[in-house]
N, C-alpha and C positions, 0 to 999 in steps of 0.2 A: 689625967683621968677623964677631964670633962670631952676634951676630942677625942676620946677611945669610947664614949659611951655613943657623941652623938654618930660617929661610924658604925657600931654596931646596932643604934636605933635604925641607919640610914640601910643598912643591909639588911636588916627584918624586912625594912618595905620592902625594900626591892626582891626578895624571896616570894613576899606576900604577893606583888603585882604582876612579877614575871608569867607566873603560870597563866593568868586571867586572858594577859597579850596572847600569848602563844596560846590558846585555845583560839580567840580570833583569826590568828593569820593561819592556823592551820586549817580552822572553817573554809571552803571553798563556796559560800553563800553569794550570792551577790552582795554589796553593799545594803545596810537600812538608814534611813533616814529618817526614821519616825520619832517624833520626841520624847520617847524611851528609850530609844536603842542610843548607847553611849557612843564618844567618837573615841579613835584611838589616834592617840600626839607620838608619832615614831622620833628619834632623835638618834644622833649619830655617836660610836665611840668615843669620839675626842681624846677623852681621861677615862679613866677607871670608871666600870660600871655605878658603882655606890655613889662616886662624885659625882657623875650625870645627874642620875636619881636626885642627889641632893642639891643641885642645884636647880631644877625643872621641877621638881614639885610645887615650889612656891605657885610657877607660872600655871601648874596645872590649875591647880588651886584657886585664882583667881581667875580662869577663865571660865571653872566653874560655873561661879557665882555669878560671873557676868554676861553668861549666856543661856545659863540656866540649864547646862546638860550634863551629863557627867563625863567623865575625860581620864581615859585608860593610858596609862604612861606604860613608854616600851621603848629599851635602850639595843636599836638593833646591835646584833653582831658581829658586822659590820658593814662596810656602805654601800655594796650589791643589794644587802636585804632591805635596808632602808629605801632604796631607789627603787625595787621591785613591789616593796610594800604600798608605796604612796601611788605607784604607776597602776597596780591593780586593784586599788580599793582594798586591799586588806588593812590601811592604815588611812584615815581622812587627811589628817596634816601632819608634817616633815618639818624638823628642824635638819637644813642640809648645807653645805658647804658649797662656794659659789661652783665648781669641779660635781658636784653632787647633782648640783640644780640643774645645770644644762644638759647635762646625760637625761634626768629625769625629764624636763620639756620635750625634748629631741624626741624622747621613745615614749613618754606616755603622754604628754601635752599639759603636764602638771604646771598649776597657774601661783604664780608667787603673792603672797597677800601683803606680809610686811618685811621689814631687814631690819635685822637687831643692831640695837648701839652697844658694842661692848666697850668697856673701858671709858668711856665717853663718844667715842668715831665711830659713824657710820661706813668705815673703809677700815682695812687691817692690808698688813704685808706680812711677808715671809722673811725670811729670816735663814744667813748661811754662819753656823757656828763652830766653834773649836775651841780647846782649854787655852787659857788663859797664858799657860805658859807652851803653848804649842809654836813650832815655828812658823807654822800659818798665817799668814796674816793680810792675804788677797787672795781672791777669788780664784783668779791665775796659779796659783801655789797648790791646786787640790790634785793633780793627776798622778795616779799610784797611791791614792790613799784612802782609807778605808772610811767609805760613807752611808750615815744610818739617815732613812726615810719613813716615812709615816705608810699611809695608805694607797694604793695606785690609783684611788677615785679619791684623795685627797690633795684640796688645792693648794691648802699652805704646805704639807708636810711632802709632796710630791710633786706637782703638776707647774707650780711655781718656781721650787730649786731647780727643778729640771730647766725651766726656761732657761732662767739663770745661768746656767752652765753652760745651753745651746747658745745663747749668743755671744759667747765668751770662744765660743768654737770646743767648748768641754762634754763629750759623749760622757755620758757613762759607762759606757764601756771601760772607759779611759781611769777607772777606779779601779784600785786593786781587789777591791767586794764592796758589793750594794746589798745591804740588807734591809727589809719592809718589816718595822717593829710595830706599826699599828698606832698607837699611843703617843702622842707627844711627848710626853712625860719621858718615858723610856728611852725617845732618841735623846734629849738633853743627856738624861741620867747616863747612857753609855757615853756618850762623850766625855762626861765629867770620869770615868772610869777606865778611859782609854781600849775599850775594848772598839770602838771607833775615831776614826782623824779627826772625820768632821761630820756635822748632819744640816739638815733643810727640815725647819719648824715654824710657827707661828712666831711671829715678834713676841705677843702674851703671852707666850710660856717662857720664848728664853732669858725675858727678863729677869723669871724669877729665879734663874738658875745663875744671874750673873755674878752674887755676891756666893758662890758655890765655888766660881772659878771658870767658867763660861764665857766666853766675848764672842761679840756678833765681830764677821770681817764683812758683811754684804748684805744691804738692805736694798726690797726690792722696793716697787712704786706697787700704789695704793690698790688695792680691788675690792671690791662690794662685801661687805662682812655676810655670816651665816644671813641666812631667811627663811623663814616661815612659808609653806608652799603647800597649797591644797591639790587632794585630788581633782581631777578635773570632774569628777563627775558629783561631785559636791553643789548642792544647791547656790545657786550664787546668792541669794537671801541670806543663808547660814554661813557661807561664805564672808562675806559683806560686817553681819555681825562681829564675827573671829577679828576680821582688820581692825573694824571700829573699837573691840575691847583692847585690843592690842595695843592702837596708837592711842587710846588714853589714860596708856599705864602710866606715867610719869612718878619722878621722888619725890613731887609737891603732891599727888594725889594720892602714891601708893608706897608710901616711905618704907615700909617694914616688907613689900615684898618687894621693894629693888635692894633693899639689902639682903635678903637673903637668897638671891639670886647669883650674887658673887660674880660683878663682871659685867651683867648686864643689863645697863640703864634703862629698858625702853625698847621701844618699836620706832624704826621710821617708814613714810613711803617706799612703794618698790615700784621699778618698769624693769619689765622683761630687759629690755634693752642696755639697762645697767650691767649686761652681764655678756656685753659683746667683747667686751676686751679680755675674759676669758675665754671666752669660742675661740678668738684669736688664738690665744696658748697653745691653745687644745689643737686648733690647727696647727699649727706651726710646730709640735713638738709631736703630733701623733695623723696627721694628716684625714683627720675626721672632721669635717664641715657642718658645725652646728649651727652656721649663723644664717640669720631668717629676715628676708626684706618683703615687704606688705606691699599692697597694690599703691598706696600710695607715700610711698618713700622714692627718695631723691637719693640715689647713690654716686657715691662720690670718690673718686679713683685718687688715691695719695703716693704719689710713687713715694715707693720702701728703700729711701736715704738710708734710714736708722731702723732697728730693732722695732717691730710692729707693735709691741708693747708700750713703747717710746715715741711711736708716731701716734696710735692709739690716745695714749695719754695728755699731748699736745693736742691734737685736734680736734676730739670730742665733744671738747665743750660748748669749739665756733658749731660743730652739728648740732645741737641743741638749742644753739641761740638760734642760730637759721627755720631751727623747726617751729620752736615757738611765734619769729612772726611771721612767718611762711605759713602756717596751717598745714603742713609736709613733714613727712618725717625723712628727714636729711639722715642720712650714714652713710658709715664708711666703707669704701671697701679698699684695703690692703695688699696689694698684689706679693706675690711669695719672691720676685726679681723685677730687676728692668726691664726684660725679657715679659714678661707678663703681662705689665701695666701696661705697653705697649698692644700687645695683640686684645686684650681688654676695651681699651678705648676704641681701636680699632675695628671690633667686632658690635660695638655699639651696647654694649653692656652699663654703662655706666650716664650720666647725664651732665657730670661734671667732672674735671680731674685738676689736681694740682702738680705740678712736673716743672724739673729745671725747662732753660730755656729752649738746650739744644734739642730736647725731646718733643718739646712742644713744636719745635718748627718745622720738624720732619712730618708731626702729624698734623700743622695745622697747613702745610704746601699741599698736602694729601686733600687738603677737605674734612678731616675729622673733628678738627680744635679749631674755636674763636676766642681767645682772649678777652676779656672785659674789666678785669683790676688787674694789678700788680702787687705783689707784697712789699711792705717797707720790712724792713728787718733791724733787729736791735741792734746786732753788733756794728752795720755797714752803710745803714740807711737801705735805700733800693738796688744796692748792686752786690756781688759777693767777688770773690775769687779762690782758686785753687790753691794746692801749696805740696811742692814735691819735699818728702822727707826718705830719710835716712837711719839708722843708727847711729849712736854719739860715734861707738866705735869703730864703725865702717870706714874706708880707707877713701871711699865718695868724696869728693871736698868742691869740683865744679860740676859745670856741665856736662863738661866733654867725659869726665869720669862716670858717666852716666850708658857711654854705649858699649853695649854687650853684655848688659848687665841683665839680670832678672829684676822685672819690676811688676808689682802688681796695682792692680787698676781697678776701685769699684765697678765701674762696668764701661763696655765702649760707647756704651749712652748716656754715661752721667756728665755732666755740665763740668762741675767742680769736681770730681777724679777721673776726669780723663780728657774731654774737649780743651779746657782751658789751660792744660799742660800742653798737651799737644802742640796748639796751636803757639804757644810761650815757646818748646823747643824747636817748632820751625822755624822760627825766626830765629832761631840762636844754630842756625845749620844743623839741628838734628832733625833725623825720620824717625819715630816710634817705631814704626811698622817693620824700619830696615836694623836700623841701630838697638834697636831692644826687645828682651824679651819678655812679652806682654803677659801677664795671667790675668782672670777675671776673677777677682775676689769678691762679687757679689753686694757687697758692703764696706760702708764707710770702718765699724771696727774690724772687719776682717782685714783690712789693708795693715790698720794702723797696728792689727794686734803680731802678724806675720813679719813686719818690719821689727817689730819689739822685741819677738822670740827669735830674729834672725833669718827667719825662713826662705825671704828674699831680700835682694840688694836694696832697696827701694820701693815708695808707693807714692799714688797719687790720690790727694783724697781735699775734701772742702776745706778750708780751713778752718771752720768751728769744730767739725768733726772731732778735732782730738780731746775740747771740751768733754765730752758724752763718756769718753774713760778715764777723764782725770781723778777720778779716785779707784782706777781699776789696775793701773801700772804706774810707773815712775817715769811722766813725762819727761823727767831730765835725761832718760836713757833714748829720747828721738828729739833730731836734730831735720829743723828745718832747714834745705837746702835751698828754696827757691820759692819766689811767691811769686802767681802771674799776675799779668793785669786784673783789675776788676770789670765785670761782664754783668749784664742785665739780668734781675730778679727772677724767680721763680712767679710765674702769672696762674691766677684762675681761669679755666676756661672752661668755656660752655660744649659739648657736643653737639655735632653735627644736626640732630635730629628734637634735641630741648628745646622746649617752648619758649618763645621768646620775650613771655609777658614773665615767665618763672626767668629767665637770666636780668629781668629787666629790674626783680624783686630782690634777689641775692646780689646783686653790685650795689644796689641801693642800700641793702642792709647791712653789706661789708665795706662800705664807704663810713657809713653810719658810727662804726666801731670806733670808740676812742679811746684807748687806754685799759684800764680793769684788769680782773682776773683772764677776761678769755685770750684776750692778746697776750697776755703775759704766758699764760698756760702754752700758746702756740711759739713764743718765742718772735712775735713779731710787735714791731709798733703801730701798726695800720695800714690801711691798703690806699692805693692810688688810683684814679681810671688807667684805663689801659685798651692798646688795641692792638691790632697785628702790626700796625706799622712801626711800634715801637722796637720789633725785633730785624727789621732791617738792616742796619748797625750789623748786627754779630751777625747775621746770614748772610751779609757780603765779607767779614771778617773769616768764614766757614768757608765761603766759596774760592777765596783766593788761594787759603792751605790747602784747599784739596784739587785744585788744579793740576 
């Protein structure tokens, strides 16, 4: 009886306050700012109307008191209105989802003031699930099957699964039905009900569904949790305030409204920029370009090895360090192929890039690239090498079992799937170009994922590479057929036209790196100096194969 009362207390309010919002957003007024006219806190579906309501009350509540204004709660209907709301001043501040937020910057210039800590983390992931007793049980296993989604401006419940399955090479298309149920809640619950295979939600909901009969089979990597995001046209005084009440709600100060919050502890810092690795997504999964570089940022070209998410994730953090003792704002930029990153540096777009060897020497004989570090790497020290595989049950067993065959190849510019084979089976008397049939798979898992489902005879690909899916197929079903030599690091290098006191600051500061989380993050142990000469080696080991 007591949770049946306090949901019926909790839908009074929300009757009582509905109307109040929606006389606001239907006003077509300009915005007031006077310290009588209240603000309006817009907030996203998520869950159930009532459960919003009752868990943003507290917060309304307290910001109150701590700012002295009064503060009109309003649960859009969903996250078009919310993002049109905060964009035109019919609402002053958003609780929006990180998919929410960049739409809203992009088209209205809406400015982020804090990011909520739910659960304790300032980051959340998504979540691919299915019952319990389903025979699902990899990501690989969804295609013909029936999957339930949240919002199409929602980043956990859409915008993220969707990656998910793009870099898996999984269209949605490729579902027997895609349904948009809105609510978190609902995609769990249909899952547990079978009227869907599987769904893409918040980690924080599908836990609670787990002892229901629920299992995650795919968890993604981190992204920026909700944030709090004003209109732009918001005083930045009152502005300023809203953050400062924000980040010192804490449990030691504000015990009784972070529990009744349910979930969320706090306020932390926000930069716009924590929310590039969603522009990413959003590119890459819907070909809209959110992301935003300032007069003074330092861009930095990362040829796309791996899943941009995955390169993202890795390298972000050395941008940050760099920005910090640079006074520059370092980012990333992503190219969509090898093909890209190439005409990218080329066209003098960027000021720094990271690229295998072979790539760098084409573009640094040209004049584009100078090298100045080297990376040390965990697995290998300074050097890596490629590695041709197979299917266990492929009938492949040498070399020579290799011509005529279909094979596919990250691209004819990657170092480790494609150069360092090459150059391995010239000397073992094969031609690629005459003896085999080359495809471009664009990516290290598209190779690996192609060889696994059969689709070609073989591929060539780095040899950490198949690391990055080992919880996504059953590596014992791919058989390494050949490992080449080991060939010179992946180098930093400067462009053509970068100042040479900013190259002279970034070698000094990636020299500087010893260990920690950013190396770790990046997946390397440190850098070394470095110069063009040190690629002379493999550009006469290039120049003899291609004679």
């Amino acid at each position: 009886m007591g949770k049946l009362r306090a949901s019926f207390f909790v839908l009074v309010l929300f009757l009582i306050t509905v109307p109040c919002a929606y006389a606001i957003q239907l006003d077509n007024k300009l915005p007031s700012f006077s310290d009588r006219s209240p603000l309006v806190l817009v907030i996203l579906p998520v869950e159930n109307i009532p459960a919003m309501y009752e868990k943003f009350l507290p917060l309304k509540e307290y910001l109150e008191k701590a700012i002295s204004r009064k503060i009109l709660l309003k649960v859009a209907q969903n996250y078009q209105e919310a993002i049109d709301a905060i964009g035109n001043g019919q609402a002053h501040i958003a609780y929006l989802d990180p998919s929410a937020y960049c739409e809203a910057k992009n088209r209205y210039k809406v400015v982020p003031i804090a990011k909520a800590i739910l659960d304790g983390a300032a980051a959340y992931r998504s979540v691919i699930v299915a019952r319990k007793d389903s025979p699902v049980n990899k990501i690989i296993e969804v295609k013909g099957r029936r999957l339930a989604l949240g919002n199409i401006w929602s980043s956990s419940s859409y915008l993220i699964p969707a990656v998910m399955f793009k870099e898996l090479g999984i269209s949605l298309k490729e579902f027997r039905a895609v349904d948009y149920l809105e609510h978190e809640d609902r995609i769990a619950l249909s899952v547990l009900s079978k009227k869907h295979d599987v769904g893409g939600l918040s980690e924080r909901v599908a836990v609670k569904y787990i002892p229901d009969g629920l299992k995650i089979i795919k968890t993604s990597e981190a992204i920026p949790q909700y944030s709090l995001c004003a209109y732009s046209g918001l005083p930045e005084e009152l502005r300023n305030k809203i953050k400062q009440a924000l980040l010192s709600l804490t449990l030691r100060r504000n015990p009784e409204v972070i529990k009744a919050m349910k979930g969320i502890n706090g306020f932390s810092s926000v930069e716009d920029r924590d929310f590039d690795v969603v522009r990413v997504m959003i590119r890459n999964l819907t070909g809209k370009n959110y992301l935003e570089y300032g007069r003074n940022s330092m861009k930095v070209a990362i040829l796309p090895l791996y899943s941009a998410i995955t390169l993202f994730d890795r390298f972000d953090p050395l941008m940050r360090y760099l920005s910090r003792k640079t006074g520059y704002e370092f980012k990333l930029v992503i190219p969509k192929d090898f093909e890209d990153f190439f005409d990218i540096v080329k066209q003098g777009k960027v000021d720094f890039s990271y690229s295998n060897p072979y790539i760098y020497i084409q573009l640094a004989d040209k004049g584009f690239l100078t090298a100045f570090v080297n990376t040390v790497l965990q697995e290998s020290g300074d050097i890596f090498r490629g590695i041709i595989i197979t299917h266990k049950d492929s009938p492949i067993r040498t070399l020579k079992d290799l011509k005529g065959k279909k094979v596919m190849v990250v691209s004819y510019k990657s170092a480790g799937g494609f150069l360092a084979q090459k150059l391995f089976l010239s000397e073992n008397n094969i031609d690629v170009s005459k003896d085999l049939s080359i495809i471009d798979g664009k990516r290290q898992e598209e190779v690996i994922l192609n060889v696994y489902r059969k689709n070609v005879d073989a591929g060539f690909v780095r040899e950490s590479a198949l690391d990055v899916l080992e919880e996504e197929i059953d590596l014992g079903k791919i058989r390494i057929l050949a490992k080449t030599p080991y060939i010179a690091n992946w180098p930093f290098a400067a462009a053509k036209n970068t100042d040479e006191k900013m190259i002279a600051l970034v070698q000094r500061y990636l020299l500087e790196l010893k260990g920690g989380e950013i190396l770790r993050a990046a997946h390397l142990t440190g850098f070394k100096p470095a110069s063009d000469k040190d690629f002379d080696t493999l550009r006469e080991w290039i120049h003899k194969h291609d004679k």
